[in-house]
C-alpha positions as CSV (number, residue, x, y, z in Angstrom):
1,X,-14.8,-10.7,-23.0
2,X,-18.3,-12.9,-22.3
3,X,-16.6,-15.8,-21.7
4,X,-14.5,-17.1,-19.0
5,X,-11.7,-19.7,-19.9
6,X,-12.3,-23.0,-18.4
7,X,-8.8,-24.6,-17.4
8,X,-8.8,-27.1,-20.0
9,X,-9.4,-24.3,-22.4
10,X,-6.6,-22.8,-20.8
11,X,-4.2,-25.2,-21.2
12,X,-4.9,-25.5,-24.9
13,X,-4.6,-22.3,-25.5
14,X,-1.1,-22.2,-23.8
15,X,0.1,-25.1,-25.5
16,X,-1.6,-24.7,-28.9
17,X,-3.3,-20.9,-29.7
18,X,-1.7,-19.1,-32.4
19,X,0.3,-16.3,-31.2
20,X,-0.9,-13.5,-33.2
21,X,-4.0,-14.7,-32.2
22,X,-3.4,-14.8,-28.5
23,X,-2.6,-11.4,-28.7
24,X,-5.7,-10.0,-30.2
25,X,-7.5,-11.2,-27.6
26,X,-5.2,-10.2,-25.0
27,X,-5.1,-7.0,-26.4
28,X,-8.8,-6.3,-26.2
29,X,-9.2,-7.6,-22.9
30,X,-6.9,-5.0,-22.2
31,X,-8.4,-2.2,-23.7
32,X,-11.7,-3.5,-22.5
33,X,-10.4,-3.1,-18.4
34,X,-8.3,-0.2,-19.6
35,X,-10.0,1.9,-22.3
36,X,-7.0,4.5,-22.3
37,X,-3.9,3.9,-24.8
38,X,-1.7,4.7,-21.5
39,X,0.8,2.6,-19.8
40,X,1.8,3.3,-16.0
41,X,4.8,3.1,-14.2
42,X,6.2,3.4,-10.7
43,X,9.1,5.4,-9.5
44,X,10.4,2.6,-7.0
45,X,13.4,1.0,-6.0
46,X,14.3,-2.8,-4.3
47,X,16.8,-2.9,-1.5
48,X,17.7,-6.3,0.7
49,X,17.8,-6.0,4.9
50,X,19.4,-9.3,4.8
51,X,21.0,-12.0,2.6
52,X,20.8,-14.9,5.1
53,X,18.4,-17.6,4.1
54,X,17.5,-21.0,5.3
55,X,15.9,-22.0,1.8
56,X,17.9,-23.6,-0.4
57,X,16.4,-22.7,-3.4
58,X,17.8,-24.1,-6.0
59,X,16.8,-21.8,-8.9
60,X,18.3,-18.4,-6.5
61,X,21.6,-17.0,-6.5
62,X,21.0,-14.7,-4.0
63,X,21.2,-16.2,-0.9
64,X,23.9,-17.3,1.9
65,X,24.1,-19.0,4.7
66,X,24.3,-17.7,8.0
67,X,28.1,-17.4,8.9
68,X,29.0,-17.0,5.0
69,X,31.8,-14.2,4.1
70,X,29.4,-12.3,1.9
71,X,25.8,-13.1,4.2
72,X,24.5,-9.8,6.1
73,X,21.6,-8.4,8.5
74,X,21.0,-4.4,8.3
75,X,20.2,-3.0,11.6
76,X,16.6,-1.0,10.9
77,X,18.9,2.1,10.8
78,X,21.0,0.6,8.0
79,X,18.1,-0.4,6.0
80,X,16.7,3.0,6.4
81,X,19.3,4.5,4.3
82,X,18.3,2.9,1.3
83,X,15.1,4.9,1.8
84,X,17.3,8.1,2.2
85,X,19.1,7.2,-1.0
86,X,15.4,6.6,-2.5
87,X,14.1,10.2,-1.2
88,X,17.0,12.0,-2.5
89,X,16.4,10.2,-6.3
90,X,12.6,11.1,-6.1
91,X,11.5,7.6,-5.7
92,X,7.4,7.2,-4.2
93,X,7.9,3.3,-3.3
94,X,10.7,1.3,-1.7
95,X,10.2,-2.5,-2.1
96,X,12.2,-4.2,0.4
97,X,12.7,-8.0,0.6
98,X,15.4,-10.2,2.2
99,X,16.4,-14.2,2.9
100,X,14.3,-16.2,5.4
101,X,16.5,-15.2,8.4
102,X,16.0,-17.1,11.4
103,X,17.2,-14.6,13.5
104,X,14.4,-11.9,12.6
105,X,11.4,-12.1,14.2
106,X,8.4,-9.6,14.7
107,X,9.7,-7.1,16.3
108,X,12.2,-6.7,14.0
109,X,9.9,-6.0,10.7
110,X,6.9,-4.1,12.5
111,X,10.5,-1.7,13.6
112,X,11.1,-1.4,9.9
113,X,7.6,-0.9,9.0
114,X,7.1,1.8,12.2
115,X,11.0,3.5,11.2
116,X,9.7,4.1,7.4
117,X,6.7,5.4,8.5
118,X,8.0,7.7,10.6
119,X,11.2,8.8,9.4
120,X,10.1,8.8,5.4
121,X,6.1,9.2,5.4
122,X,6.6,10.4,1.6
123,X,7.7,6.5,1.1
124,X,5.5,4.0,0.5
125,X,6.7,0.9,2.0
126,X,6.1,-2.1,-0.3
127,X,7.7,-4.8,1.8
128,X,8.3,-8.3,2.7
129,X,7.4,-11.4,0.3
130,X,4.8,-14.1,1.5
131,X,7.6,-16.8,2.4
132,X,9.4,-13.9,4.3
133,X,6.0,-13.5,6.4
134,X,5.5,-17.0,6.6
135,X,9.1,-17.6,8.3
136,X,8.7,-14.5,10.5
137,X,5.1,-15.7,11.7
138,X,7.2,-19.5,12.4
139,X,10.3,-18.2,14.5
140,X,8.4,-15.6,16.3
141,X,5.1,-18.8,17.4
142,X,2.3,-16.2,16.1
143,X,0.1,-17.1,13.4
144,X,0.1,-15.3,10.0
145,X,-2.5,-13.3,10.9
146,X,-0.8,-11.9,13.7
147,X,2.0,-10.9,11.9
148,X,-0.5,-9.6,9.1
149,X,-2.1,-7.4,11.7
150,X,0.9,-6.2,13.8
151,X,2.2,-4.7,10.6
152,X,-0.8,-3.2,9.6
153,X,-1.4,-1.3,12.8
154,X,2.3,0.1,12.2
155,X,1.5,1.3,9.1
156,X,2.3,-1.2,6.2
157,X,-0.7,-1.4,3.5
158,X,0.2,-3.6,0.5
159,X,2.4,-6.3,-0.2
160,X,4.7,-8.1,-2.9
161,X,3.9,-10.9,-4.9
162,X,7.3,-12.4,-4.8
163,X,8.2,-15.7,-3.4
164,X,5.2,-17.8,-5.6
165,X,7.1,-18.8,-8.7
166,X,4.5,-21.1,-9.9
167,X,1.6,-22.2,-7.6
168,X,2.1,-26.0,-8.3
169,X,2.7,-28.6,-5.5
170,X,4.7,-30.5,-8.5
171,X,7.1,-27.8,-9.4
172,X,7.2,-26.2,-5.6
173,X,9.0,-29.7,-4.7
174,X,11.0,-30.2,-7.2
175,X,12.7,-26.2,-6.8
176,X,11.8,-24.9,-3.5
177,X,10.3,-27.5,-1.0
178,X,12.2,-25.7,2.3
179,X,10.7,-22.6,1.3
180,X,7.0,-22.9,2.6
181,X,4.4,-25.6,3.3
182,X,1.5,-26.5,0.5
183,X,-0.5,-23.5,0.0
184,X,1.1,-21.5,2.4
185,X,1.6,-18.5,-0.2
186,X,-1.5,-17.8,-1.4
187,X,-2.8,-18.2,2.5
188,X,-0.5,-15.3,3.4
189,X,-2.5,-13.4,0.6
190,X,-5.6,-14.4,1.0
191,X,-5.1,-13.2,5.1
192,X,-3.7,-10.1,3.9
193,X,-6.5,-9.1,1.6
194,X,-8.8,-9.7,4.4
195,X,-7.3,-7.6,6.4
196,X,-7.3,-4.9,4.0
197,X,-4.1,-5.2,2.0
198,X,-3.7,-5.2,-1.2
199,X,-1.2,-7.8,-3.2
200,X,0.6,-8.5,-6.3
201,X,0.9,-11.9,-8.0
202,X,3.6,-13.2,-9.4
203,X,5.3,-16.0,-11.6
204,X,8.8,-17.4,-12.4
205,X,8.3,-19.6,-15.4
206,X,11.1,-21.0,-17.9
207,X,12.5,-23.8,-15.7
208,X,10.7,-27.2,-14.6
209,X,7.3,-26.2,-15.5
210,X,4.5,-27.7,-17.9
211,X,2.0,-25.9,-19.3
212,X,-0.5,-27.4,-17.0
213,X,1.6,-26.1,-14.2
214,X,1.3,-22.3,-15.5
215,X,-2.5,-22.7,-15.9
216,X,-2.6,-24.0,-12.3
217,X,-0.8,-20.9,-11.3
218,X,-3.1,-18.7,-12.7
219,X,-6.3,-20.6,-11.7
220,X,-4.9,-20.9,-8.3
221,X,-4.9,-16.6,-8.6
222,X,-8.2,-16.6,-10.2
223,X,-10.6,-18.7,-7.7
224,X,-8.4,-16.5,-4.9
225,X,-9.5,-13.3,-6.2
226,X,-12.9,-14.4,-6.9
227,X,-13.6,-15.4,-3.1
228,X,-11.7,-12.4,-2.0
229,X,-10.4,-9.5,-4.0
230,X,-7.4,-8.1,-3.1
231,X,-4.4,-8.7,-5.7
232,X,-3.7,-5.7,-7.9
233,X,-1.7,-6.6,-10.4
234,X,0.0,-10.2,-11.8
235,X,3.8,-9.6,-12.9
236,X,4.9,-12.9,-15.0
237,X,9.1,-13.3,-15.6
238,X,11.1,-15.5,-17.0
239,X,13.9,-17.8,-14.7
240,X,17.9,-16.7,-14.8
241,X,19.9,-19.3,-14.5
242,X,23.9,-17.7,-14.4
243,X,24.8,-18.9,-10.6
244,X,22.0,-20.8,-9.7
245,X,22.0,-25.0,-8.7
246,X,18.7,-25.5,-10.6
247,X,20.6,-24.6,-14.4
248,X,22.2,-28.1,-13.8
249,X,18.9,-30.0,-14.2
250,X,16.5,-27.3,-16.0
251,X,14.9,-28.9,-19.2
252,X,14.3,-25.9,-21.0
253,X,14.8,-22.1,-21.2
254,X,11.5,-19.4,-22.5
255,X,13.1,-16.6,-24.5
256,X,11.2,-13.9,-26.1
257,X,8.0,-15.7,-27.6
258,X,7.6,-17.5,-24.4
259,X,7.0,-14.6,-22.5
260,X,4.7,-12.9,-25.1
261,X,2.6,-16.0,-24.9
262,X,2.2,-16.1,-21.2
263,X,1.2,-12.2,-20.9
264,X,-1.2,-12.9,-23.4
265,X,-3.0,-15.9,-21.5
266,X,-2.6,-14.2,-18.3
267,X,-4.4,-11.4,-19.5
268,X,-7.1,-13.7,-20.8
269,X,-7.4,-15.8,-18.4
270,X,-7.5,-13.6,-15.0
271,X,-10.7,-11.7,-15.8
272,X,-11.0,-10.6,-12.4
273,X,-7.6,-8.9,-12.7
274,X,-7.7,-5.3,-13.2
275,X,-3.8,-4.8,-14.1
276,X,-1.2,-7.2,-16.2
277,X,2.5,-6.1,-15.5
278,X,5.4,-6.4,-18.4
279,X,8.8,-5.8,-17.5
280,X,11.4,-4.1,-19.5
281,X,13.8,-5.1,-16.3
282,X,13.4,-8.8,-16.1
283,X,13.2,-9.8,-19.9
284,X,15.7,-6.7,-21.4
285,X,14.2,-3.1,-22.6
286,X,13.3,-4.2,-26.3
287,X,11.3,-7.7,-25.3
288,X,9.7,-5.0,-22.9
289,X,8.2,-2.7,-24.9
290,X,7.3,-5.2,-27.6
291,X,5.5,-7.2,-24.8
292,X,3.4,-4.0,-24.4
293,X,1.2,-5.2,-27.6
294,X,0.4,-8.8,-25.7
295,X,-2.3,-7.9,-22.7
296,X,-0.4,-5.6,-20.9
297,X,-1.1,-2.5,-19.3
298,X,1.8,-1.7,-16.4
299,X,5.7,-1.3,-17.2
300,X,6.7,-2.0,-13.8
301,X,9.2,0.2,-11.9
302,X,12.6,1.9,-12.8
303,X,14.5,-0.5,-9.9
304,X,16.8,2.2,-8.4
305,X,18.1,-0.5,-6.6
306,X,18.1,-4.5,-6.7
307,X,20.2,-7.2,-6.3
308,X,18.4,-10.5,-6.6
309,X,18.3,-10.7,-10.5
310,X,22.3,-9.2,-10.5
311,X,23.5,-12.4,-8.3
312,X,22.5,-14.2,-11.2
313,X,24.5,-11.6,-13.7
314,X,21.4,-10.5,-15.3
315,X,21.6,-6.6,-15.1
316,X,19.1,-4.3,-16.3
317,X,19.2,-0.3,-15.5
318,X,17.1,2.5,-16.6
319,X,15.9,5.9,-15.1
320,X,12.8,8.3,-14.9
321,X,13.0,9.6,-18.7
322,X,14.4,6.5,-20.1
323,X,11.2,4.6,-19.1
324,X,9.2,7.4,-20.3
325,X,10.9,7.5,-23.6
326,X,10.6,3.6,-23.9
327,X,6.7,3.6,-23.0
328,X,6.1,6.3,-25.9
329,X,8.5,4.6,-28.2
330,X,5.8,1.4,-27.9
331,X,3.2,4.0,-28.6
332,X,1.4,4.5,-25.4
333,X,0.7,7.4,-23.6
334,X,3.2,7.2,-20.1
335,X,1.6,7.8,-17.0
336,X,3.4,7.4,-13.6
337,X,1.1,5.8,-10.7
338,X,1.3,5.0,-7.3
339,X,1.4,1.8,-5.8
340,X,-2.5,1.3,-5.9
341,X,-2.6,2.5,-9.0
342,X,-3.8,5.8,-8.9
343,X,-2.4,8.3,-10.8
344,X,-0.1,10.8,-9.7
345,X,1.6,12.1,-12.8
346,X,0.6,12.6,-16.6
347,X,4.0,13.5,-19.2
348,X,1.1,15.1,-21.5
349,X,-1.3,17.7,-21.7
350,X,-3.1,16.2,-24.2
351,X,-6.4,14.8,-22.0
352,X,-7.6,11.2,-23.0
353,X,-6.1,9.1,-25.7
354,X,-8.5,7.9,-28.2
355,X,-8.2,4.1,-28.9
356,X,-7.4,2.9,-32.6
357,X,-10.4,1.8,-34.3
358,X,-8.2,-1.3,-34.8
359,X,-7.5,-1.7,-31.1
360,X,-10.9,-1.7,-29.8
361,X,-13.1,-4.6,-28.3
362,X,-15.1,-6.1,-31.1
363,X,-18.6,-7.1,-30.8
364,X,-18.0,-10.8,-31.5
365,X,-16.7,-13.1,-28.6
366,X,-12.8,-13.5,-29.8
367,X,-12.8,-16.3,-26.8
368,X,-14.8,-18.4,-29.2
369,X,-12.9,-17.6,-32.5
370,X,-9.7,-18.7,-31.2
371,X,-10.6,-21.8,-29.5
372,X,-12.6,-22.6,-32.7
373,X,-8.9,-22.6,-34.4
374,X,-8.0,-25.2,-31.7
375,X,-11.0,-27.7,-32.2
């Protein structure tokens, strides 16, 4: 695509393009950063080490209180045997996350980071959200970057893109003000990738937001990896409200077309993004393999494990074949990757995939068509 989106453009888009047309260009943006009709996956799973959060957030159902019936801290030996359970199912990633636990400092997740290593070197640990980093980094009195570094040097390399819902200093008030301080997440990224890193992004939509808001998001993730590359891949979902304080007060709720519309502009949008994820676990299997067709190149994980999204009684399962079997059913070629991306596992024998004539990146600038619609 020639032609970067300004944020104005952006904004219309969102609010105005033509969905079809949305995902024309989304799709050969697509094709243009990945030229193979493939989709990748990872074999992963996404255990808690602790349920105890001081956050408040008022769109999570997750979370208790310290001293709650139901609130709990794993020792590192009890959080290690969700990566036993994740060894003996075949899984190459654990993503492990928890509450902003006063009680946990340093020591505490450079032990997990050093015990995974160690005790499951087949594993690649994909831990700890920004806000969890940013709490840890406040109740132990080190900077970010300290934290950032001691888990390096244990053997932690990349890092979630949880915890951002949408990069607006409007919507982080008005849903999670306790969480973190303005700016604060994408400064634990932006640390990180200099360091060595590498991040996802991520955004919970479908609650208080305006489209303005979502573009800010976005731009916020674009400028970042411009001035220094790190993020991997940006993994959009929609907000559940069963069990949460925020359904109260929420103004509106994005089904289906929603989330085919924001894949789309992300893809557009973050040119400097190699990978755009869709989920089959967050928006149901068949609005995930439809949303293969708007920009996106990823399907995610299979989620052995997870609990956040079931607190709020919105349950998804799946395994190894079924993702397979739903990535071919969308018509792409599955390949399984690793948590950079690489790939470590083809389902055909088959070589490359040729493009469809009708899939491939025209000559013309479609930016321009479709914001000619607009004018």
């Amino acid at each position: 695509m020639a032609k970067r989106i300004a944020f104005d453009e952006g904004v219309k888009l969102l609010k105005e393009g033509p969905l079809a047309e949305l995902q024309q260009l989304a799709q050969e943006v697509r094709y243009e950063k990945n030229p193979r009709q493939a989709v990748t996956f990872v074999l992963d799973s996404n255990p808690n080490y602790t349920n105890v959060c001081n956050a408040d957030c008022s769109f999570c159902a997750f979370y208790r209180h310290e001293g709650a019936k139901d609130a709990y801290t794993k020792s590192i030996d009890e959080a290690m045997q969700h990566l036993e359970l994740a060894r003996r199912a075949g899984l190459k990633t654990v993503m492990m996350q928890g509450g902003l636990n006063d009680n946990l400092k340093l020591e505490y997740y450079v032990g997990l980071i050093k015990a995974a290593r160690e005790r499951y070197p087949d594993i690649h640990p994909h831990f700890f959200t920004a806000p969890e980093l940013w709490n840890c980094a406040r109740v132990s009195n080190v900077s970010i970057r300290e934290v950032l570094q001691a888990l390096w040097d244990a053997g932690q390399r990349t890092i979630p893109g949880g915890g951002a819902e949408i990069l607006s200093e409007r919507v982080r008030l008005a849903i999670s003000p306790k969480k973190m301080e303005p700016g604060a997440w994408m400064e634990v990224h932006e640390t990180a990738h200099e360091i060595g890193f590498r991040t996802t992004a991520t955004m919970m939509y479908g609650h208080v937001e305006e489209p303005e808001d979502i573009i800010i998001h976005l731009d916020t993730l674009r400028k970042a990896q411009d001035r220094i590359p790190g993020f991997t891949a940006f993994i959009p979902w929609s907000y559940k409200r069963d069990r949460t304080l925020l359904r109260r007060t929420v103004k509106h709720w994005a089904g289906a077309d929603a989330y085919f519309r924001i894949l789309a502009i992300a893809r557009i949008y973050l040119d400097n993004f190699d990978h755009i994820q869709a989920s089959w676990f967050s928006e149901g299997k068949e609005t995930g393999m439809k949303s293969l067709a708007y920009g996106a190149d990823d399907f995610g994980g299979i989620i052995f494990e997870e609990n956040v999204h079931r607190a709020t009684n919105f349950i998804a399962k799946t395994d190894h074949n079924q993702v397979v079997q739903m990535i071919r059913q969308a018509g792409y070629e599955p390949l399984q990757r690793d948590t950079f991306y690489n790939i470590i596992r083809t389902y055909e024998n088959e070589g490359e995939v040729e493009v469809p004539e009708d899939q491939r990146v025209k000559e013309t600038d479609r930016t321009d068509v479709l914001l000619n619609v607009l004018q």
